[in-house]
C-alpha positions, 0 to 999 in steps of 0.5 A, spaced: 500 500 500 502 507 498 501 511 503 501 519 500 500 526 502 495 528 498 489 523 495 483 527 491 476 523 493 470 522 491 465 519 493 462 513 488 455 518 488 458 523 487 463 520 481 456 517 477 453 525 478 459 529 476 460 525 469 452 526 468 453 533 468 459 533 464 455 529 459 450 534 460 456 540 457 460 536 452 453 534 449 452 541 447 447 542 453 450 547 458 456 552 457 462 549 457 466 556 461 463 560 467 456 560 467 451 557 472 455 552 475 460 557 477 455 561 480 453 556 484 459 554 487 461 561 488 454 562 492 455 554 497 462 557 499 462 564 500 455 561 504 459 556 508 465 561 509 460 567 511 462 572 506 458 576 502 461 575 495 465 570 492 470 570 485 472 563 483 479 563 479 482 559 476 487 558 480 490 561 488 496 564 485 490 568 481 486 571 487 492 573 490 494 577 484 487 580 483 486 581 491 492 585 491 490 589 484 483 590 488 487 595 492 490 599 488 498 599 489 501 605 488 509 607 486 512 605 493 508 600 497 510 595 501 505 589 503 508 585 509 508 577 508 511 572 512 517 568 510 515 562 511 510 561 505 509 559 497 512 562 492 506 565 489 504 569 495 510 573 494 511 573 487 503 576 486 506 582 491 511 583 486 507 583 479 502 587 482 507 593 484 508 591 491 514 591 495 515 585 499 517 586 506 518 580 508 516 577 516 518 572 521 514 567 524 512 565 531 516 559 533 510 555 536 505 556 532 509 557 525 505 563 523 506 570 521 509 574 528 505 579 532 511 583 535 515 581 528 510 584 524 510 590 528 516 592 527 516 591 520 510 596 519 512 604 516 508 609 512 509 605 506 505 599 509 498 597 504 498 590 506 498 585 510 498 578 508 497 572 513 499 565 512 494 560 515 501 555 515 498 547 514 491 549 515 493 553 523 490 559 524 495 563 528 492 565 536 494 572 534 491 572 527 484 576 531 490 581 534 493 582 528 486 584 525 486 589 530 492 591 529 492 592 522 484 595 523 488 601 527 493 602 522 488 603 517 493 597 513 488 592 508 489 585 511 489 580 506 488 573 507 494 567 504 488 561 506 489 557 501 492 551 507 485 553 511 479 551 508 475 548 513 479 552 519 476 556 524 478 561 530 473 562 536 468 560 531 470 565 525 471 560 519 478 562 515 476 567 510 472 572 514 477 575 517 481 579 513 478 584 508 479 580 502 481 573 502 484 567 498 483 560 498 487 554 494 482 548 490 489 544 487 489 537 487 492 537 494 488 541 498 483 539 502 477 541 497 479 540 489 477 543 483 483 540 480 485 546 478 481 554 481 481 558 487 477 563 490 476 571 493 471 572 498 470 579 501 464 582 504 467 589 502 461 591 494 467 596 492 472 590 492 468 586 489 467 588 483 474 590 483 475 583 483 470 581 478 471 585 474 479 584 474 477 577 473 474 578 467 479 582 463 477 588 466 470 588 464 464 592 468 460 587 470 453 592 471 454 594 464 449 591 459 453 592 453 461 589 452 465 594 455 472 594 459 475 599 464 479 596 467 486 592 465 484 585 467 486 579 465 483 572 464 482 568 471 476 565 470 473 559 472 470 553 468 465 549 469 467 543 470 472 545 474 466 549 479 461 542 479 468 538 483 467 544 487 461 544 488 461 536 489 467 537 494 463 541 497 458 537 500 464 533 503 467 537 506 466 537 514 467 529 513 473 530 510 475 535 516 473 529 520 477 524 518 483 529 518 482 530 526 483 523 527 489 522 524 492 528 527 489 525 534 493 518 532 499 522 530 499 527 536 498 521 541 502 516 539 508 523 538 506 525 545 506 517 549 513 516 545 521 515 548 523 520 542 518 525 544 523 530 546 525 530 540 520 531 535 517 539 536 508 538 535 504 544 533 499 545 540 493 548 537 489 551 543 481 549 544 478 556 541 483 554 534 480 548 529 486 546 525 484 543 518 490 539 517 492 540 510 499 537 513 500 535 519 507 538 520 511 537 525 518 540 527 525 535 527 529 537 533 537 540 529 540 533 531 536 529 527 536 528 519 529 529 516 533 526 509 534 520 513 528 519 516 525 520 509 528 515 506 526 510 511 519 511 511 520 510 504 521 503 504 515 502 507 511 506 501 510 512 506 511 519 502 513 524 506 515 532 505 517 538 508 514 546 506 517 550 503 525 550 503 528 555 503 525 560 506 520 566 501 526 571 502 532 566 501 529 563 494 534 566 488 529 571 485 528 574 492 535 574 493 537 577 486 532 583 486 531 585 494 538 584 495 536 579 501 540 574 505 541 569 511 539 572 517 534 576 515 529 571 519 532 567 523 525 563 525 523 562 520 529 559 517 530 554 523 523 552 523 524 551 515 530 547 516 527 542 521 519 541 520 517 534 518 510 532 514 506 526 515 502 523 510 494 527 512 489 526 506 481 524 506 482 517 505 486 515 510 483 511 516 485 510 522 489 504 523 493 507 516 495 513 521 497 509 527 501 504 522 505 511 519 507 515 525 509 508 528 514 506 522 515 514 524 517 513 530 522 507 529 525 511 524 528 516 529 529 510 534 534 507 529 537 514 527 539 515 535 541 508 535 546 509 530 548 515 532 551 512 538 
């Protein structure tokens, strides 16, 4: 058996249903581009986060580019971000005019830092952007959003890892102003490809809709353009997965709480738990779990861990290496270095992912983190 990081499911029904209605469009009896399907999917997301408007995409990168576009970047901006983070994140700041300031994390909680971020903020500050890491929604995020409020700074959402996720019952994408969300294959929801902008602001909104379309106004009767946008719509075949992952997606939070559960208790209860740094999610936060992520102790060697979870057909991975601001393009162009956020590259340096998808079951994930353990057991014995 493999045992992979990500596995896309769909349930028998929902297979059957779903190639109905892609008949329905290949027949020539339904739009094959954006039309209703879209619509609906747009409307059951923004309804199930709580946001007033939703813009589906064709991807999270996208979003993230129109969210900031929505703002309106002037010559000299800066939007700060954490460095502990996907390439798009930055690299939709810089596209769209920004100046990337790039942030340490909080070591605990592998998030963006309060207090680092403080410091980082000056007159240029627009944005901020927070990374919901591994599907953890940092215990500071309402903070942040207080903080950010005060300083009359947008606060944007990186939720692509967090569907699902929550903070004293708020859902994330209903804390920033605007918000991005990521459907690829490996998230916890999959469009195959797409992404979603959520936003309870009208004014952005039809920024961000019009954007989408290439700039068109979207009120307009007739076929008229405003804005330079681009084209970042959704299809409908991609909106009908969305739509039937969906309905599924509270199960699929489910089964990736138990796994966890079996990760964190077996960690917890194990001689090698010294060593092996878990992510404590406090009772307000609701973790979705996109990785189950850990932090490695310096003397232990994730390659090597990695290679023998290998014999027994275990994936395993750990997130973005090297840190946002220590990837060559970065560097070249921002002049960026080692140093300039010490946590975020230990923690880069040290985290451990384990396999967490929605097929797993819960004897899958004892079998896992017991083949994990062993694997750092025989890396002391040969240390020794």
């Amino acid at each position: 058996m493999n045992y992979e990081m990500a596995s896309p499911y769909f349930p028998k029904s929902e297979i059957d249903w779903l190639l109905k209605e892609f008949k329905n469009i290949l027949q020539g009896n339904a739009s094959l581009s954006m039309g209703s399907k879209v619509k609906e999917f747009e409307d059951a997301f923004s309804n199930y986060i709580g946001s007033k408007y939703a813009v589906a995409t064709n991807s999270c990168t996208a979003a993230l580019e129109i969210a900031i576009r929505s703002i309106s970047i002037q010559g000299g901006d800066e939007i700060i971000i954490p460095a502990e983070t996907f390439i798009a994140t930055g690299s939709a700041v810089v596209r769209e005019g920004a100046i990337p300031i790039f942030c340490d994390i909080n070591p605990n909680f592998f998030c963006i830092s309060l207090d680092e971020l403080k410091k980082k903020v000056t007159k240029k500050t627009k944005a901020v952007i927070i990374v919901h890491m591994a599907g953890m929604i940092s215990p500071d995020a309402l903070k942040i959003k207080e903080f950010c409020q005060q300083e009359n700074i947008i606060l944007i959402e990186d939720a692509a890892h967090a569907v699902g996720a929550s903070i004293h019952g708020i859902y994330a994408g209903n804390i920033g102003d605007i918000s991005c969300f990521s459907f690829y294959p490996t998230k916890i929801i999959t469009t195959a490809e797409g992404g979603m902008l959520l936003c309870s602001n009208e004014a952005l909104y039809e920024k961000a809709n019009s954007f989408r379309n290439r700039g068109r106004n979207m009120k307009a009767q007739n076929e008229v353009y405003t804005r330079l946008g681009s084209n970042n719509r959704m299809t409908e075949f991609s909106a009908l997965l969305g739509i039937s992952q969906l309905k599924y997606l509270d199960d699929f939070l489910k089964k990736r709480h138990i796994v966890a559960s079996v990760y964190n208790e077996a960690i917890q209860t194990s001689g090698v738990n010294y060593l092996v740094q878990l992510i404590v999610v406090p009772k307000e936060i609701s973790h979705s779990y996109w990785r189950y992520l850990v932090i490695l102790d310096p003397s232990i060697n994730r390659e090597l861990i990695k290679e023998e979870l290998s014999k027994d057909n275990i994936a395993s991975d750990w997130a973005y290496y090297p840190a946002l601001h220590l990837q060559p393009y970065f560097v070249k162009h921002y002049k960026t270095c080692k140093g300039m956020c010490p946590i975020a590259e230990d923690s880069l340096d040290r985290n451990f992912c384990l396999p967490i998808n929605s097929k797993m079951k819960q004897n899958d994930a004892v079998f896992i983190v017991g083949k994990f353990i062993a694997a750092i057991q025989k890396q002391l014995l040969c240390a020794q």
